[in-house]
C-alpha positions as CSV (number, residue, x, y, z in Angstrom):
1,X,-7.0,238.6,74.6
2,X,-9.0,237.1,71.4
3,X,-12.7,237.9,72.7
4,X,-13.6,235.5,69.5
5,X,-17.2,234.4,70.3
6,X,-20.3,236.6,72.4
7,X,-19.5,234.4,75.5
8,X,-16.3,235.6,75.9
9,X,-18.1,239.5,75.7
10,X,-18.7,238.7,79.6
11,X,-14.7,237.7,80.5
12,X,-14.6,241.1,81.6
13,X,-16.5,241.1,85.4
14,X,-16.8,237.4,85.3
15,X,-20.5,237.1,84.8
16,X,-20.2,234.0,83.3
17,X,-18.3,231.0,84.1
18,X,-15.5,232.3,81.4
19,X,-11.4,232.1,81.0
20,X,-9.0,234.3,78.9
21,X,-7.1,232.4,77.0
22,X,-2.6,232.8,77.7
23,X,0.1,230.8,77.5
24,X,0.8,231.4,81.0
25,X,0.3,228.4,82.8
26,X,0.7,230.7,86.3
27,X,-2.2,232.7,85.7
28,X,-5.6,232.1,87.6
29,X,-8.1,230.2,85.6
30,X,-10.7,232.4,86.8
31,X,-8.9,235.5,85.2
32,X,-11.0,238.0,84.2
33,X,-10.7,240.8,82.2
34,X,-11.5,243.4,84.9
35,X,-8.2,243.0,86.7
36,X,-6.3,243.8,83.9
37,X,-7.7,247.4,83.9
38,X,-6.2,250.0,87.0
39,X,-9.8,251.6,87.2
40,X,-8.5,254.5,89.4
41,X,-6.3,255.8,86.1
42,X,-8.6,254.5,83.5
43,X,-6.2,252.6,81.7
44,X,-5.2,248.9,81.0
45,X,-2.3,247.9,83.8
46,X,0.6,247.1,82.3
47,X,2.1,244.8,84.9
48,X,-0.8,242.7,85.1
49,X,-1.3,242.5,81.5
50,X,2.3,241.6,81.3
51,X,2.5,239.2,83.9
52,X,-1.0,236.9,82.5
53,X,-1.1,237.9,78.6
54,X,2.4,236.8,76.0
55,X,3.7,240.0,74.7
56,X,1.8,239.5,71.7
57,X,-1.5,239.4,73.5
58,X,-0.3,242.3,76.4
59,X,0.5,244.5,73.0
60,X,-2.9,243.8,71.4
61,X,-4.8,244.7,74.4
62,X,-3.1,247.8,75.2
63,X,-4.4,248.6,71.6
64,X,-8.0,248.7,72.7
65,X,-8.9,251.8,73.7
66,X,-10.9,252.1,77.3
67,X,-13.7,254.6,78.3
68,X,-12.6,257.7,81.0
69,X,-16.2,257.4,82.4
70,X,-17.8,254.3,84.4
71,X,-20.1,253.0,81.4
72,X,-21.2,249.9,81.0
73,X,-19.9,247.4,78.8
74,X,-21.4,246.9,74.9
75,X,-20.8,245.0,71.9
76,X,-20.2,246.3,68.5
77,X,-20.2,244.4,65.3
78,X,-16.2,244.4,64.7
79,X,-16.2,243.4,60.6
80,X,-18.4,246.6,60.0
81,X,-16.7,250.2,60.3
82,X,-19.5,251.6,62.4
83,X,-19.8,248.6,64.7
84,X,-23.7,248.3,63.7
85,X,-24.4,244.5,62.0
86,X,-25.3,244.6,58.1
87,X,-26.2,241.5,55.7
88,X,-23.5,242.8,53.6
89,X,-20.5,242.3,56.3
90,X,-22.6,239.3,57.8
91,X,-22.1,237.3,54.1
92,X,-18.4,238.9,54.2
93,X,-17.8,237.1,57.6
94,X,-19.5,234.1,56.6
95,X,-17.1,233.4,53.2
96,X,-14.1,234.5,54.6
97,X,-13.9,233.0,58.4
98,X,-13.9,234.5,61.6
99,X,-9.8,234.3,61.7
100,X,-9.3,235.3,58.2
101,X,-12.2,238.2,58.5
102,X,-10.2,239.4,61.4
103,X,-7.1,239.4,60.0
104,X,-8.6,241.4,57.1
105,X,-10.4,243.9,59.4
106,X,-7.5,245.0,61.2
107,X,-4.1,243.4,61.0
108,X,-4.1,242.0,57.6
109,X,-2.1,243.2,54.5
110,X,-5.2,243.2,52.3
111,X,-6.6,246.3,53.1
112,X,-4.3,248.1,50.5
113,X,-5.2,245.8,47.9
114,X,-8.9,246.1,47.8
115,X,-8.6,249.9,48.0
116,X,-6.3,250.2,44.8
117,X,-9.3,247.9,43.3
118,X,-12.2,249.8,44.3
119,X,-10.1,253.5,43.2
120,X,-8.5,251.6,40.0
121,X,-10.7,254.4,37.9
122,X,-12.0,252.0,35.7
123,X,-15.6,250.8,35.0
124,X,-17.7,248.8,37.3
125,X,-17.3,245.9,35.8
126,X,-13.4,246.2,35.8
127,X,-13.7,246.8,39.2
128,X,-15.8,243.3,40.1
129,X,-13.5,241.5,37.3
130,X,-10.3,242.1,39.7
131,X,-12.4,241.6,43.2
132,X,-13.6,238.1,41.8
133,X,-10.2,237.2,40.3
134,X,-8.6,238.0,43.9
135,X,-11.1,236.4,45.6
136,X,-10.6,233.4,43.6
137,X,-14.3,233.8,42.5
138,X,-13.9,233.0,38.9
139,X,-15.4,230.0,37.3
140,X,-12.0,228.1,35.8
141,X,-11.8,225.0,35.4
142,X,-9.5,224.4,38.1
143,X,-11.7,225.6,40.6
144,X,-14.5,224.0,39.6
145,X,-13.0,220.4,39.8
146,X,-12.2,222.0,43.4
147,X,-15.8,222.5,44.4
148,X,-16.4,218.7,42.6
149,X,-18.3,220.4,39.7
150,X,-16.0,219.3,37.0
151,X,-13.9,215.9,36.7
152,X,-11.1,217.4,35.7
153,X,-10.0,221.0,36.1
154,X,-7.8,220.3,32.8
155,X,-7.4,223.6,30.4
156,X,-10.2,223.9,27.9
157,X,-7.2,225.2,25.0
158,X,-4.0,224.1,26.6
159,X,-4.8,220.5,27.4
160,X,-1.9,219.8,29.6
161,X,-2.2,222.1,32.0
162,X,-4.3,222.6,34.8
163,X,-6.6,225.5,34.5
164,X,-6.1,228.5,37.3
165,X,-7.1,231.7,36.7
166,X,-2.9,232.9,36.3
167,X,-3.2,230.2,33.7
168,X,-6.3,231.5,32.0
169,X,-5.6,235.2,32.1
170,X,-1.3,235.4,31.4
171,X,-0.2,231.4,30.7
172,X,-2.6,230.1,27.9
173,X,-1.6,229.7,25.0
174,X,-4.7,231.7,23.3
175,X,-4.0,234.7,25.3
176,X,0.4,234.7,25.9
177,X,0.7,236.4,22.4
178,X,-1.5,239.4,23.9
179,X,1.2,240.0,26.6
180,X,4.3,239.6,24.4
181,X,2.9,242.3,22.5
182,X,2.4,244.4,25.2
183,X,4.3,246.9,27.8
184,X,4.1,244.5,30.3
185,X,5.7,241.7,28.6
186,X,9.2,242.0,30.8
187,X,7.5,242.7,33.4
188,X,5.5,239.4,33.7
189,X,8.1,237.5,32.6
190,X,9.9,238.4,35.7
191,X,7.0,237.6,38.1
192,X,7.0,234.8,40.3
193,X,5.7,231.5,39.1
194,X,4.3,230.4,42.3
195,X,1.9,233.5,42.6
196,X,-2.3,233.2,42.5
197,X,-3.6,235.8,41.2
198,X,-3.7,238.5,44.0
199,X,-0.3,237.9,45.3
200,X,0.8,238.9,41.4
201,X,-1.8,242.0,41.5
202,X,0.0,243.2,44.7
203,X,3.6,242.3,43.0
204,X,2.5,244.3,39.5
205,X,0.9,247.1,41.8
206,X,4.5,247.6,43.4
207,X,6.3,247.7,39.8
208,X,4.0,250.3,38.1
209,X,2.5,253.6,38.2
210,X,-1.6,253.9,38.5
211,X,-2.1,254.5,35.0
212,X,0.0,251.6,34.1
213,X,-1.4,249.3,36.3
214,X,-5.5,250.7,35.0
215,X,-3.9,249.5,31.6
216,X,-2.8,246.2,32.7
217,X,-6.4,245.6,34.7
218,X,-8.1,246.4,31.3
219,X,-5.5,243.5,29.0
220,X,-6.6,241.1,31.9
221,X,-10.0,241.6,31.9
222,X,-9.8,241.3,28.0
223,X,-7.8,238.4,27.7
224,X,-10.0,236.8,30.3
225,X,-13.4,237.3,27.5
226,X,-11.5,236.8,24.8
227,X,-10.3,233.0,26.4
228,X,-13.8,232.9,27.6
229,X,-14.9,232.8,24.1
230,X,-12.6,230.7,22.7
231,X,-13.3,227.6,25.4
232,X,-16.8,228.3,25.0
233,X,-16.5,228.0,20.9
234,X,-17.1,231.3,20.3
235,X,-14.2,233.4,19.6
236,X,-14.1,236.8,18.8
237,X,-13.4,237.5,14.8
238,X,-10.5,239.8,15.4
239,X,-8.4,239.1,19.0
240,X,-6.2,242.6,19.0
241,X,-9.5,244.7,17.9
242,X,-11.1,243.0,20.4
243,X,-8.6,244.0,22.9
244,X,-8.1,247.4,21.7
245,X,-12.0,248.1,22.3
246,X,-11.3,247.1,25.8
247,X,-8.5,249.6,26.1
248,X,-10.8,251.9,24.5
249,X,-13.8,251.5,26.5
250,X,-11.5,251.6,29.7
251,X,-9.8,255.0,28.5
252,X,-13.4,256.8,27.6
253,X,-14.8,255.7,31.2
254,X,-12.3,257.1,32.9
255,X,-12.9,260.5,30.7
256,X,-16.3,260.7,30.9
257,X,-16.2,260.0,35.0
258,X,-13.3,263.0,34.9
259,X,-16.1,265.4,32.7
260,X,-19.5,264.9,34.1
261,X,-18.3,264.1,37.7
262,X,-17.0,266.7,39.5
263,X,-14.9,265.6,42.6
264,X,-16.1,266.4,46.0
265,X,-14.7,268.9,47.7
266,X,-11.3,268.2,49.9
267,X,-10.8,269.2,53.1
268,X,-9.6,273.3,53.1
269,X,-5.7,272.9,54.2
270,X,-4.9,276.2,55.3
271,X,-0.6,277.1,55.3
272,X,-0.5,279.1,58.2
273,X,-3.0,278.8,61.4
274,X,-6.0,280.5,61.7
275,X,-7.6,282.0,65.2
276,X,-11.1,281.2,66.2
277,X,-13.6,283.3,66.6
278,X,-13.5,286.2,69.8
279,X,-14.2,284.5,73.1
280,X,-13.4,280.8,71.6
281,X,-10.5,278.4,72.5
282,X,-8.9,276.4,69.4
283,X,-7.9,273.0,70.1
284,X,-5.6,271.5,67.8
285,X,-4.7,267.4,68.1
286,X,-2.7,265.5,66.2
287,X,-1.3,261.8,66.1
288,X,1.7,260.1,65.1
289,X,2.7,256.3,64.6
290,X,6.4,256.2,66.4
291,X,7.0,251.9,66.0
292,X,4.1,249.3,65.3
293,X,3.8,248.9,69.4
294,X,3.5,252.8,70.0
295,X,2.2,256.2,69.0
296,X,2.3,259.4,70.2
297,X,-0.4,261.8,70.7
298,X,-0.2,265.9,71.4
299,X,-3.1,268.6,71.5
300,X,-2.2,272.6,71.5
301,X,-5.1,275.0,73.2
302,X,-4.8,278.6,72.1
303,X,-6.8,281.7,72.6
304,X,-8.6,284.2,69.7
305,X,-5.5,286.2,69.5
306,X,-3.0,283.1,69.0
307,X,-1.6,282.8,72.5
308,X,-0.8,279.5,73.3
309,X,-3.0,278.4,76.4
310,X,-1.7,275.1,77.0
311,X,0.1,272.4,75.7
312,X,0.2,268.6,76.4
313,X,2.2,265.4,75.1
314,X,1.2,261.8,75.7
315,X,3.1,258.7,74.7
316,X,0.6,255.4,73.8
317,X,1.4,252.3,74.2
318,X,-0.1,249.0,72.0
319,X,-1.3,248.9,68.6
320,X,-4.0,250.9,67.8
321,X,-5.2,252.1,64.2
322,X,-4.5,255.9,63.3
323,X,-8.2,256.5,63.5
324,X,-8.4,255.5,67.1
325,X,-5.0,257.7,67.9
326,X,-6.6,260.8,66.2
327,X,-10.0,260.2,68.0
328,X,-8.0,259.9,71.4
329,X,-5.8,262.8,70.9
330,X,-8.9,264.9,70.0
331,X,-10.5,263.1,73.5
332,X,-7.2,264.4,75.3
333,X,-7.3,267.9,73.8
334,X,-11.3,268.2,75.1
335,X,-9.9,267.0,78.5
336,X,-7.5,269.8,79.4
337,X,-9.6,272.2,78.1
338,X,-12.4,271.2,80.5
339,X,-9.7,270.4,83.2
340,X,-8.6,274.5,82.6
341,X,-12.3,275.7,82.1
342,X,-12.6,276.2,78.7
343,X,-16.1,275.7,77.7
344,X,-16.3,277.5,74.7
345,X,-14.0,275.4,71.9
346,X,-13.0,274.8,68.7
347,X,-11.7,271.1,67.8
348,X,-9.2,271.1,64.9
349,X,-8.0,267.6,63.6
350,X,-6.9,266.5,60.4
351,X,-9.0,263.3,61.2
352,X,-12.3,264.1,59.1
353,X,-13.8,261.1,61.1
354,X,-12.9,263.0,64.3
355,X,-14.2,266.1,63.7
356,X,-17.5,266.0,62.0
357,X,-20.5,266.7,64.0
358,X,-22.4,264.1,62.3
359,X,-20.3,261.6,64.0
360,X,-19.6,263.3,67.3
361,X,-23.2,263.6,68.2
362,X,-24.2,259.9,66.8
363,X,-24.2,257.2,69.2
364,X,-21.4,255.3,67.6
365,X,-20.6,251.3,68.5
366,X,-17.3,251.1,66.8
367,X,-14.2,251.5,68.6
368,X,-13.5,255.0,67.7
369,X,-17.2,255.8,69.2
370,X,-16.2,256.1,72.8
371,X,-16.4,258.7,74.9
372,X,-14.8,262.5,73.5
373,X,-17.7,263.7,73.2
């Protein structure tokens, strides 16, 4: 169930002359999509899916969430959050592969990564210094004997070793001294050799606390300059001042952002529940992750004066994000107040993304934009 090019968009009704691809040799070549799906309950069936798809496949399509209403079929751009097609994510797809980008988007382990990068607290700069560095973006030696730039990819100091950037930012000899002299030095020698340079960000990010690890960003960016300017023959006159101004202009950053930037305002989290205005119902969802292969979703209707109205449990099966679970518990919430004749409601979610009006009244393409409206 990998619908990996914009042929396979029409596998569904078998407009085109198009196969799903299984490992199950017994399944009919001219499978479709469509019989997969029960359309009298709205919902994937779980026999068929089971008898065509590998358990893998059966548990990644009961992941994607189907419409309640007969609509038509459309495509969404799947690397971008909205589902609508930017240069930005376009160039993203492009460097990184459709099976990598995918990975990335959805199942991969990434995801935490680039967030603790991007919310590091630390200047721009800092910020582009660790993407590029776990990208493997950064001009070293090494990797530009790789793109057959350079002859050798030979260290510019350290002559008998090959220049990576784990070499050039914690091995070299011009810049070990800086991390023997720092917090981090048992720490690091501890690490795995066999690490590139994100797989020892994620390791460090387990190991210390966010200040720490803001600290440890800023003696990496600095011994990166500060080797810089050596191979380049022109070193800095004092290494550790050097260093320290780094620390320094790291620290005040983070200061200034904290005095002249004032943070926007959280969601209100209220202690007790609160009742909605006379002659409104509140509907309160919620969703919860029970194994990687199910979920769990519940919605609570209650009157102006706190009464409980109604009450309703449903157990999901697949793998779906906890966006699409909250979006679908607020979708099943809507139902039973329109199935009891509630017009007049009040959605409550702790899914921001769920309950703004901006985004229920936009005519979203992702795959939380179907149909609770």
């Amino acid at each position: 169930m990998r619908l990996s090019s914009v042929s396979y968009a029409f596998k569904w009704n078998g407009q085109v002359d198009g196969k799903i691809s299984t490992f199950n040799v017994e399944s009919s070549v001219d499978l479709c999509v469509a019989e997969l799906i029960d359309d009298d309950r709205h919902c994937w069936d779980i026999a068929a899916l089971h008898q065509h798809l590998t358990v893998e496949d059966a548990a990644l399509a009961q992941g994607i969430p189907l419409s309640l209403n007969q609509v038509e079929d459309s495509m969404y751009w799947w690397p971008a959050t909205d589902g609508v097609y930017s240069t930005k994510s376009g160039y993203l797809m492009a460097r990184m592969g459709h099976v990598r980008g995918w990975t990335a988007r959805f199942w991969g382990d990434r995801a935490e990564i680039w967030n603790s990068i991007w919310n590091i607290g630390g200047p721009p700069k800092l910020c582009q210094f660790l993407w590029r560095a776990c990208t493997e973006s950064l001009a070293t030696f090494g990797r530009l004997q790789q793109r057959h730039i350079r002859d050798d990819g030979v260290c510019g100091v350290f002559y008998s070793a090959q220049e990576s950037i784990i070499h050039a930012i914690f091995l070299c000899p011009s810049v070990n001294q800086v991390w023997e002299l720092s917090p981090f030095a048992d720490l690091l020698r501890d690490a795995p050799s066999d690490q590139n340079f994100v797989d020892r960000f994620a390791w460090m990010k387990g190991k210390v606390s966010k200040s720490e690890l803001l600290v440890l960003a800023a003696l990496a960016w600095a011994t990166w300059s500060y080797r810089n300017s050596v191979v380049f023959e022109n070193p800095w006159q004092n290494r550790d001042i050097g260093v320290l101004g780094f620390l320094r202009l790291v620290k005040d950053y983070k200061s200034y952002c904290n005095a002249v930037s004032p943070r926007a305002p959280a969601a209100v989290t209220r202690n007790m529940w609160k009742p909605p205005a006379a002659g409104l119902v509140r509907v309160n969802s919620d969703a919860a992750v029970i194994s990687e292969v199910a979920a769990s979703i519940g919605v609570v209707l209650r009157d102006d004066q706190g009464v409980i109205l109604a009450a309703k449990v449903k157990r999901i099966a697949g793998k779906r994000s906890v966006k699409v679970l909250e979006a679908m518990a607020a979708r099943l919430g809507l139902q039973v107040a329109r199935d009891l004749g509630y017009g007049r409601v009040e959605l409550e979610s702790d899914a921001l993304s769920v309950t703004k009006s901006d985004q229920l009244d936009k005519g979203r393409h992702d795959s939380v934009g179907f149909d609770y409206r």
